[in-house]
N, C-alpha and C positions, 0 to 999 in steps of 0.2 A: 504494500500500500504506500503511496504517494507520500512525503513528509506535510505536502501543502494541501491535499487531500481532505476536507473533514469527512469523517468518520466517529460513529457511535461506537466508542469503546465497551458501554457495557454490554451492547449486543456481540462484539467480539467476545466476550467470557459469557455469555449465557448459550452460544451456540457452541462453544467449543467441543463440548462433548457431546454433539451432537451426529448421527451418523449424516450421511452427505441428503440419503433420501431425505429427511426430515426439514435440514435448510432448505433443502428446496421446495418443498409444501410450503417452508413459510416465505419465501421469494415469491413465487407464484401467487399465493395470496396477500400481500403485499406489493406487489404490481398491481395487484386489481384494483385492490384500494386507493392506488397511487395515481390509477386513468378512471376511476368514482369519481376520485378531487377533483379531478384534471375537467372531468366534463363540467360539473357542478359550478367552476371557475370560470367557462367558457359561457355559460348560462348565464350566472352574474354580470358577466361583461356585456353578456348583448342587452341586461335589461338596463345597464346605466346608459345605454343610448335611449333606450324608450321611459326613460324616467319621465315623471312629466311636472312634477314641481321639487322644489330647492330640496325639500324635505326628503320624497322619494329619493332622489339622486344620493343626498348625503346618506341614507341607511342602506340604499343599494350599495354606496361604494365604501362601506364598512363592512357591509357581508362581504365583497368582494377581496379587499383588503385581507380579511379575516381567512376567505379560502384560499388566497394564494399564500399563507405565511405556513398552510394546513396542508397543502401541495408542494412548498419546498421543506415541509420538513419530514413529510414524508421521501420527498425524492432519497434528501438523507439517507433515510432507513435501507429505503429498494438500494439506495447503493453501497451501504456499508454491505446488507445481505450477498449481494452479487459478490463484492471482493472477498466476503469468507468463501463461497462457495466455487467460485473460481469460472463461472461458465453461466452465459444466460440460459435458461431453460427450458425445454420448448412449452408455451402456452395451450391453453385447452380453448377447442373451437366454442365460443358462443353463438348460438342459434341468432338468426337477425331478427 
């Protein structure tokens, strides 16, 4: 891992003992989590365009604010996970 890298140390000791299968259940579901935010974030953005008074705008771009600080901190996690586990891992198809 990178020296300039951040990374979640405690997640490096609570996976340690972990076998490889099990990291990567929790990668895989922690990706998912990570493109939930991601849409949820995309959402937010497009309703501070259709806000329609000062009010609406300011609580829409607090929600928004609030999910994107909740999408890079999860980014974090997906990517400490990735670096223990050493491999991205193939994802499970979702029905459309």
């Amino acid at each position: 891992m990178s020296q300039n890298k951040l990374v979640l140390r405690p997640l490096i000791g609570l996976m340690s003992n972990q076998p490889p299968e099990e990291v990567e259940r929790h990668v895989v579901l922690e990706i998912e989590k990570h493109r939930r935010l991601r849409d949820e974030a995309v959402v937010l953005e497009s309703q501070m365009g259709a806000a329609a008074g000062t009010e609406e705008l300011q609580q829409t771009s607090r929600s928004y604010v609030s999910a994107m600080i909740a999408l890079h901190a999860q980014q974090t996690v997906v990517s400490t996970l990735l670096d223990i586990l050493g491999y991205l891992p193939a994802m499970p198809s979702k029905p459309h």
